[in-house]
C-alpha positions in Angstrom: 51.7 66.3 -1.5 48.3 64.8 -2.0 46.9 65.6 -4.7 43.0 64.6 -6.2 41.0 66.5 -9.3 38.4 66.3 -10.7 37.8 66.8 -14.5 34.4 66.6 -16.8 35.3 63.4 -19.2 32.8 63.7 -22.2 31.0 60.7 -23.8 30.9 60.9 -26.9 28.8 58.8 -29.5 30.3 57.2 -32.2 27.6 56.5 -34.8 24.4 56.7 -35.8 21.9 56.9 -32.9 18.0 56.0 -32.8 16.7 58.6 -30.2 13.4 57.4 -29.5 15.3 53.9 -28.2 17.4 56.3 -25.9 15.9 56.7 -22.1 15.2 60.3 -21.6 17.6 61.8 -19.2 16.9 65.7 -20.4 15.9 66.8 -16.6 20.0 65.9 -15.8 22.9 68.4 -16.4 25.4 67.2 -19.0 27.3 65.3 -16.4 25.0 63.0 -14.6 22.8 62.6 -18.1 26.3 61.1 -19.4 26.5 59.1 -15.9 22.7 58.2 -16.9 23.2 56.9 -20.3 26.5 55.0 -19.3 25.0 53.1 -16.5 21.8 52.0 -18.8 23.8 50.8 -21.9 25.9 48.8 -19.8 22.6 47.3 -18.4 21.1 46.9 -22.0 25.0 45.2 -22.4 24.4 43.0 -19.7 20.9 41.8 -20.3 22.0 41.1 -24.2 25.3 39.1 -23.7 27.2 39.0 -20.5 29.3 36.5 -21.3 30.9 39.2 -23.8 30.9 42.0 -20.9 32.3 39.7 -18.5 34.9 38.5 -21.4 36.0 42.0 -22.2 36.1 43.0 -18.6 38.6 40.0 -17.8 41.1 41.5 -20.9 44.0 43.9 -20.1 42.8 46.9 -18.7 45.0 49.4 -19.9 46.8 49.4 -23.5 45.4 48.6 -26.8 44.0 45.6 -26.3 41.7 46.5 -23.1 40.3 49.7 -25.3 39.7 47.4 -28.6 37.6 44.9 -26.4 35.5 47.8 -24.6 35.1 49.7 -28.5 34.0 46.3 -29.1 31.4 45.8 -27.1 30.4 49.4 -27.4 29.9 48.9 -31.0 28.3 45.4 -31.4 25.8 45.6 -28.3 22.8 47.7 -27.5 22.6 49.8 -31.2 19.7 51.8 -30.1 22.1 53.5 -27.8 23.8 54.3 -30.9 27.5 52.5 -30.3 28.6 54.6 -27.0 32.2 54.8 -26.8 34.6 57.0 -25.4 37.0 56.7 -22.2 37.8 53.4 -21.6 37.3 53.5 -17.4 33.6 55.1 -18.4 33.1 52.0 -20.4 34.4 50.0 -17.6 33.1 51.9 -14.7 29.3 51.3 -16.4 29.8 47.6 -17.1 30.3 47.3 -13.8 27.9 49.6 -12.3 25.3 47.5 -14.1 26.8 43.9 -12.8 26.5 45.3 -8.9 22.9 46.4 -10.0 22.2 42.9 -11.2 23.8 40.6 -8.6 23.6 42.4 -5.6 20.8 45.5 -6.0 18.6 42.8 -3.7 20.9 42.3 -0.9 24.3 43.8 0.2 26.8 40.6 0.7 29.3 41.1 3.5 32.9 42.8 1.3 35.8 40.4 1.4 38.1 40.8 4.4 40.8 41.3 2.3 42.2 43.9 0.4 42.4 43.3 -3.9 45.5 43.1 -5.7 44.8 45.3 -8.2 48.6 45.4 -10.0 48.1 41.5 -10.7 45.3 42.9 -13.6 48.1 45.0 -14.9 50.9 42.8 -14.6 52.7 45.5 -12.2 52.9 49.2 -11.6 56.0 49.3 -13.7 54.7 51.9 -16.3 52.6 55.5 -15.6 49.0 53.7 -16.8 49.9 50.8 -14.4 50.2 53.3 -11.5 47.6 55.3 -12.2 44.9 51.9 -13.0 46.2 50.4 -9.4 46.1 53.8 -7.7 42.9 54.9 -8.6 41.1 51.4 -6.9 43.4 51.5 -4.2 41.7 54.4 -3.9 38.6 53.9 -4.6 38.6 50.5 -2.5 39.7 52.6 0.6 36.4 54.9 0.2 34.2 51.8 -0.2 35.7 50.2 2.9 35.4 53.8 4.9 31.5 53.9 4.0 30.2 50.8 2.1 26.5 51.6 2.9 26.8 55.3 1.0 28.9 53.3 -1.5 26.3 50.9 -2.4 23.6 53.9 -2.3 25.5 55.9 -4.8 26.1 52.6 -7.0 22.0 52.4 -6.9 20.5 55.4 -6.5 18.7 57.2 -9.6 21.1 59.4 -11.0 21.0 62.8 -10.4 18.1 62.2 -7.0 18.4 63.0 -3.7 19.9 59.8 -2.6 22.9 60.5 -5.5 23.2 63.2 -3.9 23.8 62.6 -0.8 25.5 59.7 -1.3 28.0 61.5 -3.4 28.7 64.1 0.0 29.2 61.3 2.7 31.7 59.7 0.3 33.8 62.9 -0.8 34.4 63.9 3.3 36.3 59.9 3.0 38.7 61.2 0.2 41.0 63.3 1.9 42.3 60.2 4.2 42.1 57.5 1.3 44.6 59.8 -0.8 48.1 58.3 -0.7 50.7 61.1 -0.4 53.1 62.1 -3.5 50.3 59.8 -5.4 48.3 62.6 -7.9 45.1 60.8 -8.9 42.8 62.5 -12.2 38.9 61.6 -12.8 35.8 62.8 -13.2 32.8 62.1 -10.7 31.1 59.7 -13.5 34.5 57.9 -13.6 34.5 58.1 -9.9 31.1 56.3 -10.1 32.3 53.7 -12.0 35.6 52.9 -9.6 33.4 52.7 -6.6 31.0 50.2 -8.9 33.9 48.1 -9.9 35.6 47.6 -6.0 32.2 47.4 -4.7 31.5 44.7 -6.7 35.0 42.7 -6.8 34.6 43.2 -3.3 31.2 41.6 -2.6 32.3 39.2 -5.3 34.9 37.9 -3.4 33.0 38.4 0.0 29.9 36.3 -1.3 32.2 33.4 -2.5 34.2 33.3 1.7 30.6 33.8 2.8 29.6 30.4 0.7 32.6 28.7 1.3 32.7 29.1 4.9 28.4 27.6 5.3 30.0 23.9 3.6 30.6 21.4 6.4 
């Protein structure tokens, strides 16, 4: 049986934060304001040092290690937003969220024609966390293949407009048929957000290095 839920993942701030630093997201309900603040301090992240966001991003993705690098950067970047931390896909999610926003808000390149091997970033699916890590971007690579124009519009619309919004609808009528059968797959729409952010851009990644390699003579 196929199974998909959704649950409401808190952020939760871990120190001391200057509120007047913070961008004002009061006119959002407690879920897309969270969405909100994720998406600009992983901007802020990426603007201060994105050699360290694209260094943590390339560490172990599940375990101990993968956490420690992400509560790192949560903690040493951006202290106006008062050292964000929290679930370790949110911190991920928003990293990359802000990396499609800087590399490819300007122009869509063409996705790879090939699927990811997700399991290689977690050495296998031999454990639950493996499963569930490769799942969820199988997953979430299926929707972004399904609809890639809504998945780029809900990677860069405002959170919380119109264009979210309806965005967010076009994808969820392309989760039913992405949903593997006997696989149960748990996340919230902000961490939802961030897997379609993260495939969308290792996917146009990948797609704008073919697209380069095929123009040299």
């Amino acid at each position: 049986m196929r199974r998909l839920a959704l649950l409401c993942l808190p952020v939760v701030a871990a120190s001391a934060a200057t509120p007047a630093a913070m961008p004002d997201f009061a006119g959002l309900g407690s879920v897309d304001r969270a969405r909100a603040t994720m998406i600009a301090y992983g901007e802020c992240a990426i603007r201060l040092n994105r050699g360290s966001v694209e260094q943590a991003l390339a560490a172990s993705p599940v375990g101990s290690t993968g956490r420690a690098v992400l509560d790192h950067i949560a903690y040493s970047e951006c202290p106006h937003f008062g050292g964000l931390s929290g679930n370790a896909m949110l911190m991920r999610g928003a990293l990359f969220s802000a990396l499609y926003r800087t590399d490819f808000a300007a122009a869509a390149p063409p996705l790879a024609d090939m699927r990811l091997n997700y399991g290689s970033d977690v050495g296998g699916t031999g454990t639950a966390e493996g499963q569930q890590y490769v799942g969820l971007r199988q997953f979430a690579e299926c929707v972004v293949r399904a609809d890639p124009a809504s998945s780029r519009a809900f990677v860069l619309a405002p959170v919380g407009s119109a264009a979210d919004r309806s965005a967010f609808v076009a994808l969820a009528s392309r989760f039913n048929p992405c949903l593997t059968k006997g696989v149960e797959l748990t996340f919230s729409k902000t961490v939802l957000a961030g897997l379609i952010a993260e495939t969308l851009y290792r996917q146009s990644l990948v797609g704008a290095e073919m697209a380069a390699a095929s123009r040299k003579p």
